[in-house]
N, CA and C atoms as a LAMMPS dump frame, in Angstrom:
ITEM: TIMESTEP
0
ITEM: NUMBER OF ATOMS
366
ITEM: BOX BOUNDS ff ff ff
-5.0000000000000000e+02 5.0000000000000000e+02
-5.0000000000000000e+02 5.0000000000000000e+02
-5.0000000000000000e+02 5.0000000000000000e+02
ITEM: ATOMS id mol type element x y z
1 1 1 N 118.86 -133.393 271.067
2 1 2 C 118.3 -134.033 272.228
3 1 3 C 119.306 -133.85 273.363
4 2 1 N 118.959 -133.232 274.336
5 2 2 C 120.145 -132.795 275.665
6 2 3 C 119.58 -134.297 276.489
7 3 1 N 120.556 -135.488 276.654
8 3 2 C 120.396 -136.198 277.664
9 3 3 C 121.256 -136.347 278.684
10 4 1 N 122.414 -135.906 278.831
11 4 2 C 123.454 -135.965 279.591
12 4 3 C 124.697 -135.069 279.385
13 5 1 N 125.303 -135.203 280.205
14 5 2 C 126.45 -134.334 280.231
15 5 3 C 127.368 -133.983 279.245
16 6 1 N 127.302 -134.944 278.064
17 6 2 C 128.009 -135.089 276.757
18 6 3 C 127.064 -134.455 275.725
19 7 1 N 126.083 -134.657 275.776
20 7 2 C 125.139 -134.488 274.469
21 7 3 C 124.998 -132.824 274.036
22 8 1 N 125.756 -131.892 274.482
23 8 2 C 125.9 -130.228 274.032
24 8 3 C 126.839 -130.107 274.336
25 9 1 N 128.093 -129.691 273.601
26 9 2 C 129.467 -129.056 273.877
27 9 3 C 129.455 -127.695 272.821
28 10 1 N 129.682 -127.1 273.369
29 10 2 C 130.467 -125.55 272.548
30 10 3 C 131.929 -125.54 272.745
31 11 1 N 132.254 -124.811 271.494
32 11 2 C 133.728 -124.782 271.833
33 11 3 C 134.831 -125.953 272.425
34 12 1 N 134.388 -127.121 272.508
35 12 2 C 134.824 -128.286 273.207
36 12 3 C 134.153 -128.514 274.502
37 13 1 N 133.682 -127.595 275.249
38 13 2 C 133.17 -127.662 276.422
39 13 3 C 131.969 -127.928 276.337
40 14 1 N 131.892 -129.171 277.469
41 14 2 C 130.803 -129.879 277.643
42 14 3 C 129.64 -129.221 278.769
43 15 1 N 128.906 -128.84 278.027
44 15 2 C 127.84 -128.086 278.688
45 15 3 C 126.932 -129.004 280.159
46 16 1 N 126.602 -129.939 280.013
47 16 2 C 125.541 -130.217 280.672
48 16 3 C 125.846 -130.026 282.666
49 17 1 N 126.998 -130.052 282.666
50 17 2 C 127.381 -129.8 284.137
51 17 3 C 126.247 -127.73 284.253
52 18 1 N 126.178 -127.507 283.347
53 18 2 C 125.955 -125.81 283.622
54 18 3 C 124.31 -125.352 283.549
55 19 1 N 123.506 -126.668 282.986
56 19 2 C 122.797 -126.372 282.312
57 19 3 C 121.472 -127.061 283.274
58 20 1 N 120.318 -126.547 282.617
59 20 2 C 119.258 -127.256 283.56
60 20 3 C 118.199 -127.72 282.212
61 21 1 N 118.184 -127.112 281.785
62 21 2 C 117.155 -127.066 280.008
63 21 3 C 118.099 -126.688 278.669
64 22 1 N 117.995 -127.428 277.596
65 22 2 C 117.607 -126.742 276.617
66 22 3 C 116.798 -126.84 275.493
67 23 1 N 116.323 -125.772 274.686
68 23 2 C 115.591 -125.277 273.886
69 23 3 C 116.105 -125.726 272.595
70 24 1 N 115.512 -126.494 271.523
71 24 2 C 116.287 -126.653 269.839
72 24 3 C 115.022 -126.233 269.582
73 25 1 N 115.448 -125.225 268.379
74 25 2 C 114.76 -124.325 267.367
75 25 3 C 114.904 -124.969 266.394
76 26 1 N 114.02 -124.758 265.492
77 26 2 C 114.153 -125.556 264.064
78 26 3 C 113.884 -124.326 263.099
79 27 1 N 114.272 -123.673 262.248
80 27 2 C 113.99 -122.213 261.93
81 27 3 C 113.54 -122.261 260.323
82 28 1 N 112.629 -122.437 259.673
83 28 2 C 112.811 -122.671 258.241
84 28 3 C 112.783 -121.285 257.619
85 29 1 N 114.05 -121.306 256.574
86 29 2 C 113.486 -119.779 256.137
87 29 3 C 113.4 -119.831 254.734
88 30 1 N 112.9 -118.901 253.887
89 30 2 C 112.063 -118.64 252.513
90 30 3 C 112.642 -117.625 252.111
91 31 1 N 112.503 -117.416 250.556
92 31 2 C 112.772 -116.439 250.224
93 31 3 C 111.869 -115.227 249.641
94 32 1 N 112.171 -114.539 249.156
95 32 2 C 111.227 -113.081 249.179
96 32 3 C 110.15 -113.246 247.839
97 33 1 N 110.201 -114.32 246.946
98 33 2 C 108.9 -114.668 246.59
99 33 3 C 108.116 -115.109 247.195
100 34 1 N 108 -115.69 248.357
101 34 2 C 107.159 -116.619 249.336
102 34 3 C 105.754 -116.073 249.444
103 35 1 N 104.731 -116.665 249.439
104 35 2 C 103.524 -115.992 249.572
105 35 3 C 102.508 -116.636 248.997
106 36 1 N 101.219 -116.114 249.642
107 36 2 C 99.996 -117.088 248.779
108 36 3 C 100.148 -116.035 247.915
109 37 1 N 99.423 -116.755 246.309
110 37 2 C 99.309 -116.219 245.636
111 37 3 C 97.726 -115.792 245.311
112 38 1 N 96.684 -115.158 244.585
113 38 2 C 95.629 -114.371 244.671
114 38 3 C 94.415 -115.287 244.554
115 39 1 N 94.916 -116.541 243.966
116 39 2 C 94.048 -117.661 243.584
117 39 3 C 94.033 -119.201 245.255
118 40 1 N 94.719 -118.33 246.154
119 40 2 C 95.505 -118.712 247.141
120 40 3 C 96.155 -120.086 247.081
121 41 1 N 96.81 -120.149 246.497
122 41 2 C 98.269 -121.317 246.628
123 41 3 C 99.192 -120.513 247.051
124 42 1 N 99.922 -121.533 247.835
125 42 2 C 101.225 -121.262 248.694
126 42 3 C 102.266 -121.575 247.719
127 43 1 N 103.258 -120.383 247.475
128 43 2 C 104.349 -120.904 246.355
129 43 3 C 105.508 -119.93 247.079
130 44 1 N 106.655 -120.111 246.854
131 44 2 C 107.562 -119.94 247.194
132 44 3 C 109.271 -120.4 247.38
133 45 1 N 110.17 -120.063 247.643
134 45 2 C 111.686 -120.989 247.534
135 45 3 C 112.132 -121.514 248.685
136 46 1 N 111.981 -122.544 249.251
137 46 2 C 112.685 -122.916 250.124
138 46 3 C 113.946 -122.606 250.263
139 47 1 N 114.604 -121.975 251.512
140 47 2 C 115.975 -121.936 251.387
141 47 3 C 116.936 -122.395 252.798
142 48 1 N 115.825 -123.094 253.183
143 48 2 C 116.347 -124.096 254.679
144 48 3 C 116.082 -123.98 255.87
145 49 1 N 116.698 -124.669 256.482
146 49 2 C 116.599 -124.731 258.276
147 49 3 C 117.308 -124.179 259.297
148 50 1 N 117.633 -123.318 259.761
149 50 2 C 118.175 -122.556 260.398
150 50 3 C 118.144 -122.961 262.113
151 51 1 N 119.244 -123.514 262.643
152 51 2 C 119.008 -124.282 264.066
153 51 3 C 119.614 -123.261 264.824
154 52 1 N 118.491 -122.838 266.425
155 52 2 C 118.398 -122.131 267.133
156 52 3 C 118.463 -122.875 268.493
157 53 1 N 119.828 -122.368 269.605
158 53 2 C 119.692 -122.777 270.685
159 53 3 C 119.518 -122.348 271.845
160 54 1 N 118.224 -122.265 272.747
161 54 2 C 118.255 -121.583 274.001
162 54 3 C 118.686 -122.318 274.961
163 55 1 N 119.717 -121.499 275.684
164 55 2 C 120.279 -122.195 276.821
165 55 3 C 119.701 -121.895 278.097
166 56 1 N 119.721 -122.713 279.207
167 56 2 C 119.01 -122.433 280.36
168 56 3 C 120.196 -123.106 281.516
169 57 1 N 120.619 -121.767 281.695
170 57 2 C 121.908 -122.199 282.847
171 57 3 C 121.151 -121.81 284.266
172 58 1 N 121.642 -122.862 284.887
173 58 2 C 121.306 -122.875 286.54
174 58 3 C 122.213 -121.963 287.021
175 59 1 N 121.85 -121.276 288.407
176 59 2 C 122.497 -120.278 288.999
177 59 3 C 124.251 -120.58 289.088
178 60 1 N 125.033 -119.878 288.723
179 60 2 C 126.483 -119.637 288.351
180 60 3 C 127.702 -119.319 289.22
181 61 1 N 128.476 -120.012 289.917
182 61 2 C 129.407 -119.034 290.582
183 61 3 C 129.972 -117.997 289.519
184 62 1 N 131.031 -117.39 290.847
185 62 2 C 131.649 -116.458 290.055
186 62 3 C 133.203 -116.906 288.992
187 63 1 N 133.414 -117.981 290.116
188 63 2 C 134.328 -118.408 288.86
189 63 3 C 133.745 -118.967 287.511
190 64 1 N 132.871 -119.493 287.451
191 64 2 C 132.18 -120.466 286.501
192 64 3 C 131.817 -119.5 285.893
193 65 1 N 130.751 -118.2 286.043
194 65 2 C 131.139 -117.282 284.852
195 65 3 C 132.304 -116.367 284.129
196 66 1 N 133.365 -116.303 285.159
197 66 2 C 134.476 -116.107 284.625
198 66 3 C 134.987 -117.108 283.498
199 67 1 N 135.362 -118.359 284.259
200 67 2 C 135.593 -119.383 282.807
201 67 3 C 134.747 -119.598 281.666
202 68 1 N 133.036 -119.817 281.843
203 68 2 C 131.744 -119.528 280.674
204 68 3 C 132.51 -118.098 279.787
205 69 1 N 132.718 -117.04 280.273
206 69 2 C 132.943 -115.563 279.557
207 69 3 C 134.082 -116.055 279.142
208 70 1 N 134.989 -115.783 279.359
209 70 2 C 136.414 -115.983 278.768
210 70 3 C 136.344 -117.307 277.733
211 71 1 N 135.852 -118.171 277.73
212 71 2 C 135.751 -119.55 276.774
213 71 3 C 134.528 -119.379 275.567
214 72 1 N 133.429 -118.713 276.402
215 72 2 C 132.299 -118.721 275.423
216 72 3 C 131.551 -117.697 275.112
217 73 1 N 130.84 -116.315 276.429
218 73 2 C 129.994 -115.764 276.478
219 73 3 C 131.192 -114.86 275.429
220 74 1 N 132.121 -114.067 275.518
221 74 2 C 132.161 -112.918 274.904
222 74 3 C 133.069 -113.437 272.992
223 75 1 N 132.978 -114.678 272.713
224 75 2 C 133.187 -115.149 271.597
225 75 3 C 132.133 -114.511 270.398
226 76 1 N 132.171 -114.436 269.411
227 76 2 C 131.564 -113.736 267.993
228 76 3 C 130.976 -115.705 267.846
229 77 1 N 131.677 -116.408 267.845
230 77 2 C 131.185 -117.499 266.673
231 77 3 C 131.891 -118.63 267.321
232 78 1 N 130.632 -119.835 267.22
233 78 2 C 131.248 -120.865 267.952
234 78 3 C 130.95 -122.04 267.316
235 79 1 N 131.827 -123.329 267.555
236 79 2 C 131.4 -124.522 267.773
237 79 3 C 130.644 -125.603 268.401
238 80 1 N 129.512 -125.76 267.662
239 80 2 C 128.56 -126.737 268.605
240 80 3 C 128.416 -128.328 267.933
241 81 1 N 128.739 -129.206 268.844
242 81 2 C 127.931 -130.347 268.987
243 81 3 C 127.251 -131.201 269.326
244 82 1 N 126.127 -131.574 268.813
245 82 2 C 124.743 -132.009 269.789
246 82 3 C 124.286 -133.015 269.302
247 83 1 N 123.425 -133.74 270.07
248 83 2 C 122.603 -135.191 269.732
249 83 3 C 121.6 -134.126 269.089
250 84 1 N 121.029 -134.589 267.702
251 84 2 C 119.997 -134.162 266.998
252 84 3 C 118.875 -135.077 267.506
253 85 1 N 117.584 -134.136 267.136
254 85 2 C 116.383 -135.261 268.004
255 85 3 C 116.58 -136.983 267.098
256 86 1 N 117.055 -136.502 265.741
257 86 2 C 117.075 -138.192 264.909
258 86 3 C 118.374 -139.193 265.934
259 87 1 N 119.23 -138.669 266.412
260 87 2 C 119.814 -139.244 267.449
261 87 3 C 121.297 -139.317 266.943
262 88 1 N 121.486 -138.705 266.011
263 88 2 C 122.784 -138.735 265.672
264 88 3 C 123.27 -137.38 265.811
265 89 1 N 124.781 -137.281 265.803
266 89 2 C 125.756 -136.177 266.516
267 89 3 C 125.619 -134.934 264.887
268 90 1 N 125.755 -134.025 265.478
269 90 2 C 125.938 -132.741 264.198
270 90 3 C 126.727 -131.88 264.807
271 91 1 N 127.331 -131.376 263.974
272 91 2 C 127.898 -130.097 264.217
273 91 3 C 127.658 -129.023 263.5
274 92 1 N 127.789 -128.019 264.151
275 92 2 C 127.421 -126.817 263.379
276 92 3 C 128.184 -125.501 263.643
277 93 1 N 128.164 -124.561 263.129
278 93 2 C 128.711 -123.101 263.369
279 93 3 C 127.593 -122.325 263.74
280 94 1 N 127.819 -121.351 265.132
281 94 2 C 126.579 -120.869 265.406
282 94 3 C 126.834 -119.34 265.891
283 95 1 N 126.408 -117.941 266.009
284 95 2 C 126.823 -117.242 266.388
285 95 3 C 126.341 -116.599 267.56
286 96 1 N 126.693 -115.867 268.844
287 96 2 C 126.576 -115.818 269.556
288 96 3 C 124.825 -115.084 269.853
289 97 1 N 124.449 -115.143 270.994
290 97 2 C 123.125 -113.852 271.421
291 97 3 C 123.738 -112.77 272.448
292 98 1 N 122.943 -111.939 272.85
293 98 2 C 123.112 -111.276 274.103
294 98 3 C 123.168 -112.244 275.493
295 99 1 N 123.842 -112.057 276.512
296 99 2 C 123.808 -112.072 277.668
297 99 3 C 123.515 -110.994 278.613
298 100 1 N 122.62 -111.939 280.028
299 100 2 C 122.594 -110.794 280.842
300 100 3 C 122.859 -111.189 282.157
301 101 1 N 123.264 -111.29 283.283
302 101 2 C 123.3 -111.896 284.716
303 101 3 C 122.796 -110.67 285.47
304 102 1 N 122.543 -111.565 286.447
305 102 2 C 121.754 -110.431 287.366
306 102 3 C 122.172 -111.681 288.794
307 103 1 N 122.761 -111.05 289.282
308 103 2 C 123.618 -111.663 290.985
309 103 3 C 122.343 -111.069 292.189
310 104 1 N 122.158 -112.083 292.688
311 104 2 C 121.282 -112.236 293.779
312 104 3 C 121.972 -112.193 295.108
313 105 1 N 123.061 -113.235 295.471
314 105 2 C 123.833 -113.17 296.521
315 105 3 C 125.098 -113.217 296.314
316 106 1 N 125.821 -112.612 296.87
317 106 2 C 127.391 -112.721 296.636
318 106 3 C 127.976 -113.728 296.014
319 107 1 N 128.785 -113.601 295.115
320 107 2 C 129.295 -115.04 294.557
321 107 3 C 128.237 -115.551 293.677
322 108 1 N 127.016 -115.299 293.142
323 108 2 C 126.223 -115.81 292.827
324 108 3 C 125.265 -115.644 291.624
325 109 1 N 125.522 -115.933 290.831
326 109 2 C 123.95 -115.714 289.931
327 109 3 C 122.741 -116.082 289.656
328 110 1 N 121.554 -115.42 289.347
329 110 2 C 120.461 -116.312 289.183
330 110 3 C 120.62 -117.067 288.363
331 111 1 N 119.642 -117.496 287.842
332 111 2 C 119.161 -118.17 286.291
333 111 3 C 119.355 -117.719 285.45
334 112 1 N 119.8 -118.005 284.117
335 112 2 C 119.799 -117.271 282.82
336 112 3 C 119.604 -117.753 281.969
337 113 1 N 119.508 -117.255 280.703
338 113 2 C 119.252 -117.881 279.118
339 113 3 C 120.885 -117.478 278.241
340 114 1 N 120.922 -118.331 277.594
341 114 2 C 121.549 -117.872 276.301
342 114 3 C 121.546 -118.62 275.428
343 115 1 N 121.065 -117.812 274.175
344 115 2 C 121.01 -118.382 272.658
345 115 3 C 122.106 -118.182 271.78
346 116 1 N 122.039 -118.922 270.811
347 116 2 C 123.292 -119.212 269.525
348 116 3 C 122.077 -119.936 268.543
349 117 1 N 122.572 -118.974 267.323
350 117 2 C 121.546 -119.112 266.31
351 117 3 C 122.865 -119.344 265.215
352 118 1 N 122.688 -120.564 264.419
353 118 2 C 122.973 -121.142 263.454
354 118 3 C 123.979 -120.294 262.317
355 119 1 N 124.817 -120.616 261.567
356 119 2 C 125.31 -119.725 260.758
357 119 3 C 125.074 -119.84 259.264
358 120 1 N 124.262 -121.099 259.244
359 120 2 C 123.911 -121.812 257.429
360 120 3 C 122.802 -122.564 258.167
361 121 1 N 122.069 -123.262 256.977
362 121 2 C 121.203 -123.775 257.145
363 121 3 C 121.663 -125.284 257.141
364 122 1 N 120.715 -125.866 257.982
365 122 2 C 121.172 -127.503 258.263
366 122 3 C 121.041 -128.576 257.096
């Protein structure tokens, strides 16, 4: 649950000053028996929840993506902690997505996304 300035930190850094939205994924995944079967029942192995985060950063100076890159964007694997929608704090290991910026006016970036997808299941 993103309610304030505390409630998403990566890496120690407290996101919500950067942010305008975000996105929690809930990801369940199965394993390779999974499937109806011919009599159609659903059978298969549960093998968990996989938490997915889209980020939605408001337009960026240039320092602010300098410090974002150097702290977070060009990291392999990070630390997150967040208010879960049940309302209590989690942490997790998550690994990075692609980034892309695209500068509109000097000094400036538009809007962007970035995701971090889970490293185990929750």
């Amino acid at each position: 649950m993103f309610d304030g300035e505390n409630s998403l930190t990566i890496d120690g850094i407290s996101m919500g000053q950067y942010l305008t939205d975000v996105k929690f994924g809930y990801f369940d995944t199965w394993s390779s028996d999974t499937g109806y079967t011919l009599s159609n029942k659903f059978t298969g192995t549960f093998k968990g929840t996989i938490a997915k985060f889209t980020l939605y950063f408001r337009p960026l100076t240039t320092s602010e993506i300098t410090y974002l890159t150097n702290n977070i964007f060009r990291k392999i694997t990070h630390t997150i902690v967040y208010k879960d929608a049940s309302g209590s704090q989690k942490t997790i290991y998550a690994h990075k997505g692609d980034l892309e910026l695209d500068f509109y006016h000097i000094n400036k970036s538009k809007a962007f996304t970035y995701e971090l997808v889970g490293n185990e299941a929750l």
